[in-house]
Each structure stands twice: as C-alpha cells, then as structure tokens.
VMD Tcl script that builds the backbone (N, CA, C; Angstrom):
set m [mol new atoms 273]
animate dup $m
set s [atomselect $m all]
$s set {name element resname resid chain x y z} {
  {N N UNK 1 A 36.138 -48.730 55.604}
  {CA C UNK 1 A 34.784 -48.974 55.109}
  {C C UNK 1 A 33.968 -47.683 55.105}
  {N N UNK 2 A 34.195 -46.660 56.248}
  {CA C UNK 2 A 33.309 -45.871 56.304}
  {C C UNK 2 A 33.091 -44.544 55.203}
  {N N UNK 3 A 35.022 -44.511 55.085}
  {CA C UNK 3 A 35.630 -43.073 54.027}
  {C C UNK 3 A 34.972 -44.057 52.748}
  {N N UNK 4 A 35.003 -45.377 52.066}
  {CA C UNK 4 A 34.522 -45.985 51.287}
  {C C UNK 4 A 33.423 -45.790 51.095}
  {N N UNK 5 A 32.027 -45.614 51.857}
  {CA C UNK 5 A 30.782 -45.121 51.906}
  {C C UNK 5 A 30.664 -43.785 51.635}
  {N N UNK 6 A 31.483 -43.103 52.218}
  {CA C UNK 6 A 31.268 -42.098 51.996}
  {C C UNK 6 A 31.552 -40.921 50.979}
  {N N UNK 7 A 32.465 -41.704 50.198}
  {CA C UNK 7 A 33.429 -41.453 48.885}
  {C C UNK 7 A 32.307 -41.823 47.518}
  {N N UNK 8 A 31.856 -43.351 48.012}
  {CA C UNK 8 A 30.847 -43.556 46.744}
  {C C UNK 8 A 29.243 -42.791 46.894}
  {N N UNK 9 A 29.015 -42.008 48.196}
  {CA C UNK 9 A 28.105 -41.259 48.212}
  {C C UNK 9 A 27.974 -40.249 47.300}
  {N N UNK 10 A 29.387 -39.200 47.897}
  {CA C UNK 10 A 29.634 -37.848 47.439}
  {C C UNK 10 A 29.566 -37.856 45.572}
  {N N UNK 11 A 30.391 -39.384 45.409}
  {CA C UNK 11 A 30.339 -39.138 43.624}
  {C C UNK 11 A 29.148 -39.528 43.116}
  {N N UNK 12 A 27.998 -40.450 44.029}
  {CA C UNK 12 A 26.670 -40.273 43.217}
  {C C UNK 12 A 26.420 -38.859 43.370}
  {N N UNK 13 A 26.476 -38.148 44.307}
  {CA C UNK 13 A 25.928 -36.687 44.523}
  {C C UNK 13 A 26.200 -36.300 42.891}
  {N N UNK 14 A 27.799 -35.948 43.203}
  {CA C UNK 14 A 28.515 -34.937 42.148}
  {C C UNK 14 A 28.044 -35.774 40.759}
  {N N UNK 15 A 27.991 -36.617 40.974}
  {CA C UNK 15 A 27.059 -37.259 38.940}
  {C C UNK 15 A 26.063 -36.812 38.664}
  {N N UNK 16 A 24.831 -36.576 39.850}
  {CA C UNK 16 A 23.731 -36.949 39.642}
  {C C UNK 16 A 23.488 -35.562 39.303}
  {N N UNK 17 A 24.665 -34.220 39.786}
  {CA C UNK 17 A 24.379 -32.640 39.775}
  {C C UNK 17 A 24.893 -32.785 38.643}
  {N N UNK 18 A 26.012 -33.282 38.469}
  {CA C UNK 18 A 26.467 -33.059 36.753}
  {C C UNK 18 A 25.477 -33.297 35.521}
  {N N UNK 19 A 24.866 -34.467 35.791}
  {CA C UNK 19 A 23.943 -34.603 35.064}
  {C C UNK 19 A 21.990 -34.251 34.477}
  {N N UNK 20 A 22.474 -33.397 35.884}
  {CA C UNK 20 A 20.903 -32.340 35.656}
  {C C UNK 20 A 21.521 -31.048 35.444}
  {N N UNK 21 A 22.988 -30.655 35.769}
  {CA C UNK 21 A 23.108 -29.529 35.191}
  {C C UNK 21 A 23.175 -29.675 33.786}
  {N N UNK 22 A 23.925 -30.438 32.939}
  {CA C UNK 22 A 23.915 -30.792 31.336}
  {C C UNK 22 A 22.327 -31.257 30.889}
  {N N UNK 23 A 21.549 -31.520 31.720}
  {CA C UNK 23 A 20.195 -31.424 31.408}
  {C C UNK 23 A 19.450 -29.797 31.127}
  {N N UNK 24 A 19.913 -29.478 31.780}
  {CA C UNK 24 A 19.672 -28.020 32.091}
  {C C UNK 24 A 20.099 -26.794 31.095}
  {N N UNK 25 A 21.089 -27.227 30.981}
  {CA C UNK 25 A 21.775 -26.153 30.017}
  {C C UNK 25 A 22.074 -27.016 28.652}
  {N N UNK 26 A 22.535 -28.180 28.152}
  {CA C UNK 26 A 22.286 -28.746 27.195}
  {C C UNK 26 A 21.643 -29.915 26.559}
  {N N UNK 27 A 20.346 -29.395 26.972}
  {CA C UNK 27 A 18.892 -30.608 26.558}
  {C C UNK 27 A 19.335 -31.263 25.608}
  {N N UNK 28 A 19.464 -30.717 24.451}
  {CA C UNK 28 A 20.074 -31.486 23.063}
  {C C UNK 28 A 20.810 -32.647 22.958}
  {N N UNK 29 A 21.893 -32.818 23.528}
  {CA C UNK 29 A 23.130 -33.268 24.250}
  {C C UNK 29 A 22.649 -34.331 25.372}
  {N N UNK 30 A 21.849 -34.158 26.257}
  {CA C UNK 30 A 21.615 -34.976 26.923}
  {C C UNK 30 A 20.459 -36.160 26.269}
  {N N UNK 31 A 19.363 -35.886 25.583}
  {CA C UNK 31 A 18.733 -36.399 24.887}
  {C C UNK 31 A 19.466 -37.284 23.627}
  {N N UNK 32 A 20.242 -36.907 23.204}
  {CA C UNK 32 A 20.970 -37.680 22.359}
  {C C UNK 32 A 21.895 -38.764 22.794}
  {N N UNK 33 A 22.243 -38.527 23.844}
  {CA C UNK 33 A 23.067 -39.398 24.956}
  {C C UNK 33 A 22.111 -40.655 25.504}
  {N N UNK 34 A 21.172 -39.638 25.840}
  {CA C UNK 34 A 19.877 -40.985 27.013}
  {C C UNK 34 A 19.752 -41.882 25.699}
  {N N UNK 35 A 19.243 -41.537 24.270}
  {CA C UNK 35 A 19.227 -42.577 22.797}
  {C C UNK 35 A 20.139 -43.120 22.911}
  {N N UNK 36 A 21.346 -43.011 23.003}
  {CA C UNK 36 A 22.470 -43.717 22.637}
  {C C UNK 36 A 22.902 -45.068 23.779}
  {N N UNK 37 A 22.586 -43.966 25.337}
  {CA C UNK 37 A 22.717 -45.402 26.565}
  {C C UNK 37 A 21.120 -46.015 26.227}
  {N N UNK 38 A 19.871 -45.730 25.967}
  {CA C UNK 38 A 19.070 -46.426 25.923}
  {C C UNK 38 A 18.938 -47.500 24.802}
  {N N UNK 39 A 19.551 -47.489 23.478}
  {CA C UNK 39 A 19.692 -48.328 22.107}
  {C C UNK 39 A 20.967 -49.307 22.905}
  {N N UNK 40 A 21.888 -49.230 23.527}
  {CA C UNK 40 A 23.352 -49.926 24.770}
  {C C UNK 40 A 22.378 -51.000 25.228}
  {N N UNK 41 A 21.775 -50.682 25.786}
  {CA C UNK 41 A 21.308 -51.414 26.676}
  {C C UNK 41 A 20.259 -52.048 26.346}
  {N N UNK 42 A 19.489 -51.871 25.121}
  {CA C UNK 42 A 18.267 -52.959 24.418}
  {C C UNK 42 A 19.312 -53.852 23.800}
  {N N UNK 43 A 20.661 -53.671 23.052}
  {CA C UNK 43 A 21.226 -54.613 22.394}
  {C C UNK 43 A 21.943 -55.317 23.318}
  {N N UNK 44 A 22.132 -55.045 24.956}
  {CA C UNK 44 A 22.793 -55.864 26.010}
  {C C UNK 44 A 21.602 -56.468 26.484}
  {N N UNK 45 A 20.122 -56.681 26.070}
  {CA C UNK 45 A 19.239 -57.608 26.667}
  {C C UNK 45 A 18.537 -56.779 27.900}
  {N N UNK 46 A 19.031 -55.326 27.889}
  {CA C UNK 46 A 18.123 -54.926 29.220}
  {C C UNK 46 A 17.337 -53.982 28.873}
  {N N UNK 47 A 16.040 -54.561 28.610}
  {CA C UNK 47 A 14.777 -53.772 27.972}
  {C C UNK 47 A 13.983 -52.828 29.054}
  {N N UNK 48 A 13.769 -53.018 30.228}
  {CA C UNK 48 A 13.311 -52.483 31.197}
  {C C UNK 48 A 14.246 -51.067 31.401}
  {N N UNK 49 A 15.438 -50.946 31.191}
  {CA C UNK 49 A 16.509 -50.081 31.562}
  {C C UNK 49 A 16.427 -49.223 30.385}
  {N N UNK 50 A 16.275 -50.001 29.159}
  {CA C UNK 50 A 16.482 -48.840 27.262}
  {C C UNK 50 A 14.837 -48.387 27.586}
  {N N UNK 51 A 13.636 -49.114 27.943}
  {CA C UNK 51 A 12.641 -48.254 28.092}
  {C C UNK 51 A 12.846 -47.140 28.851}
  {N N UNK 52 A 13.623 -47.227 29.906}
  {CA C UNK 52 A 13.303 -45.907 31.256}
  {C C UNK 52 A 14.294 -44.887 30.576}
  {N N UNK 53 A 15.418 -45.132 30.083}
  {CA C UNK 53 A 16.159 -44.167 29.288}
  {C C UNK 53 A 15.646 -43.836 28.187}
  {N N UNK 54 A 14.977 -44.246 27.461}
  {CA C UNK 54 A 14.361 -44.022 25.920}
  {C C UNK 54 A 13.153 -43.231 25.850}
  {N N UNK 55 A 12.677 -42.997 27.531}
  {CA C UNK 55 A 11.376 -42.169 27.561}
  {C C UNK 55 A 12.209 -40.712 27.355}
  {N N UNK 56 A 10.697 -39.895 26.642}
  {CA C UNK 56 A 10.959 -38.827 26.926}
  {C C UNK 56 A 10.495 -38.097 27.904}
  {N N UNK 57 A 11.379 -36.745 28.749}
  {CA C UNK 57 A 11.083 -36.184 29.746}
  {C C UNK 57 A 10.427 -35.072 29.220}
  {N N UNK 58 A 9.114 -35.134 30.119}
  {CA C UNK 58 A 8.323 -34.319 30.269}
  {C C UNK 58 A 8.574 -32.391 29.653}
  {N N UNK 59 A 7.682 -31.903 28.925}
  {CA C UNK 59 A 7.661 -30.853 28.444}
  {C C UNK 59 A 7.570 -29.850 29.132}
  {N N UNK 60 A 8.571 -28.915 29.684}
  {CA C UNK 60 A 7.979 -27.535 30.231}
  {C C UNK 60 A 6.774 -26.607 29.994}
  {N N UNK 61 A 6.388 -26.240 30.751}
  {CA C UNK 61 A 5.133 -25.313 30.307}
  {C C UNK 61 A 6.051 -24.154 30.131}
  {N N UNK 62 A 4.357 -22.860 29.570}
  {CA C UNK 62 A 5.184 -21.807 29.795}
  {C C UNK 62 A 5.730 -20.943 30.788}
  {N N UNK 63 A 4.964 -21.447 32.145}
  {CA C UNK 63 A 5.371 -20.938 33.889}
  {C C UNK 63 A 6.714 -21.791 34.427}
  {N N UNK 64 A 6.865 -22.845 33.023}
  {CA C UNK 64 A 8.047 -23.851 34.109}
  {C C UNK 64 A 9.406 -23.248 34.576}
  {N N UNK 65 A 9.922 -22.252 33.817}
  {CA C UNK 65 A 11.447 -21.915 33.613}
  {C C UNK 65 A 12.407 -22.310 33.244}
  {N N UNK 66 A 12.035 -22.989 32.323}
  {CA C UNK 66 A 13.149 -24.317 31.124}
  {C C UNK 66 A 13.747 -23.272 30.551}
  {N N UNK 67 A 13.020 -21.804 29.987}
  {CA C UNK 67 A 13.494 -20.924 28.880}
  {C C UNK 67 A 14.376 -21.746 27.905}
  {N N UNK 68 A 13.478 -22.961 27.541}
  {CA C UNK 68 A 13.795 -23.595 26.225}
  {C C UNK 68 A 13.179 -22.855 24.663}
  {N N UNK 69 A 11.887 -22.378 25.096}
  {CA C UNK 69 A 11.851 -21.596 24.047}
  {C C UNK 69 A 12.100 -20.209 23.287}
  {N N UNK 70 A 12.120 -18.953 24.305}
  {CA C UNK 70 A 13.132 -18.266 24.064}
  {C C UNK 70 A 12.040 -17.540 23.163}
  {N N UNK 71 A 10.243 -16.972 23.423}
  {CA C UNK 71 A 9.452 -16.553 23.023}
  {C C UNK 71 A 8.435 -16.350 23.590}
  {N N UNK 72 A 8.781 -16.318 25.026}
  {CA C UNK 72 A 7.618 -15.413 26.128}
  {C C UNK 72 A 6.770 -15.989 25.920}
  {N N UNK 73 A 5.963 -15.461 26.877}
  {CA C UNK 73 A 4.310 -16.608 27.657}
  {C C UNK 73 A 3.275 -15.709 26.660}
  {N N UNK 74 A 2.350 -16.552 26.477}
  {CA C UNK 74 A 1.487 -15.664 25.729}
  {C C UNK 74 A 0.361 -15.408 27.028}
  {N N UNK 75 A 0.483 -15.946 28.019}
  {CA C UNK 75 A -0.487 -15.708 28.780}
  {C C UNK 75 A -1.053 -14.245 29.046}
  {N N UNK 76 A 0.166 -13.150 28.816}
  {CA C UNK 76 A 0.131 -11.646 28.889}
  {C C UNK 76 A 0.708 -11.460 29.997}
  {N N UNK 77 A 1.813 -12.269 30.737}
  {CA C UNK 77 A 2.568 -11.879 31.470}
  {C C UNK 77 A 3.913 -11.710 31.251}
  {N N UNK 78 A 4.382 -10.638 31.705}
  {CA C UNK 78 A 5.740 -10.017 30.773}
  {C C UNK 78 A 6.635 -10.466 31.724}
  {N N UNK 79 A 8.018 -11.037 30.937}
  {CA C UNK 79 A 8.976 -12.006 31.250}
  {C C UNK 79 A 9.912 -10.610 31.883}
  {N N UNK 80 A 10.124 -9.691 31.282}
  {CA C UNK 80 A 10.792 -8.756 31.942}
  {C C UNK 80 A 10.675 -7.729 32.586}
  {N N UNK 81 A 11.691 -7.565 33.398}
  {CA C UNK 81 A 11.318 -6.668 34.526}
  {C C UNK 81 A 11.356 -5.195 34.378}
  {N N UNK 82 A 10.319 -4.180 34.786}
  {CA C UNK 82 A 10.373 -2.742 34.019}
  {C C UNK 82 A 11.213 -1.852 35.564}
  {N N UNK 83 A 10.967 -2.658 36.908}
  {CA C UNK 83 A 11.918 -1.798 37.386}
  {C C UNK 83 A 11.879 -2.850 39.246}
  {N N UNK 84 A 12.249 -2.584 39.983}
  {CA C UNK 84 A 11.918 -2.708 41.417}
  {C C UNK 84 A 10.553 -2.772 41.928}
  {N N UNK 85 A 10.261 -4.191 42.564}
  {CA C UNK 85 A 8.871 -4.251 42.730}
  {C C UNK 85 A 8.585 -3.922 44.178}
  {N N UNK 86 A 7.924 -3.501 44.717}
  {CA C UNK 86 A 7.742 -2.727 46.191}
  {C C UNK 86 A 7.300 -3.378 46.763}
  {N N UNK 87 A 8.005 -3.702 48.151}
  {CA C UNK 87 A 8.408 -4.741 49.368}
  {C C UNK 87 A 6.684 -4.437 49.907}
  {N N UNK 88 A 6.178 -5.634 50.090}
  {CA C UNK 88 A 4.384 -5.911 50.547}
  {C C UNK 88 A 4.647 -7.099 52.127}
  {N N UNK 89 A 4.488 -5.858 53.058}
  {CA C UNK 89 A 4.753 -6.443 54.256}
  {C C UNK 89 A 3.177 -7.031 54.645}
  {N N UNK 90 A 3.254 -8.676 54.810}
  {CA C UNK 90 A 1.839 -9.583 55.745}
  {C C UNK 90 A 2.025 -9.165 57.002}
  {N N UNK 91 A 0.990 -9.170 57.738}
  {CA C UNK 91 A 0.888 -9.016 59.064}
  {C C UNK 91 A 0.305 -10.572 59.407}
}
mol reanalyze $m
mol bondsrecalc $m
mol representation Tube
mol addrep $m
C-alpha cells in the first residue's frame, strides 16, 4: 500500500512538471491541447471541467519572463547585459 502511495505521488509530480514544462516552452501546443481536452469533456457532459480547461491563462507582462514576445520592455529597461554587475554588500 505504501510503495502504491507513493508511486501514484511521484507520477502526479513528474505530470504535473511535464506539463508546465510544455507550458513553458510550447504555449502553442499546450493551448491547443487544453481546446481539444476542454471540447472532450463538454461532449462527455462535464461542463464545469471544459470551462476550467477552456479558460484562458493569464497574459505575461513585460517584467513576467514568459519571453513570449521576443521584443523587449519598452519600459527603458535593457533586457541585456553590457557586462558584470558589482557585488553591493547590506550591512
């Protein structure tokens, strides 16, 4: 019972990383997927479940670090680094 618990733990773990890493690196892909299990599951009668999959997730800003857009902050802060930034010791 216990290796049983602890077996169906580890593979929610390892799903739940698999599936924010393919969030992560292929938004596209995952969004087209969440449509596809969310349209599954309105035609299996479970509307509460195709709503929570059918939402869309929230938009990165430009401080978020999605680098979904791939066209720098206009805020006037520069995305790249010009060299080594110098160690600022608190007392």
């Amino acid at each position: 019972m216990n290796a049983t618990v602890q077996a169906l733990v580890v593979g929610l773990l390892l799903a739940w990383s698999a599936w924010v890493m393919l969030g992560r690196f292929f938004p596209g892909t995952v969004a087209s997927l969440r449509a596809r299990l969310a349209a599954l599951a309105a035609a299996h009668g479970h509307a509460r479940l195709a709503e929570r999959l059918g939402r869309a997730p929230a938009a990165g800003g430009c401080d978020s670090g999605c680098s979904s857009c791939r066209t720098g902050c206009s805020s006037g802060a520069s995305t790249g680094s010009t060299g080594p930034a110098p160690v600022q010791w608190r007392h």
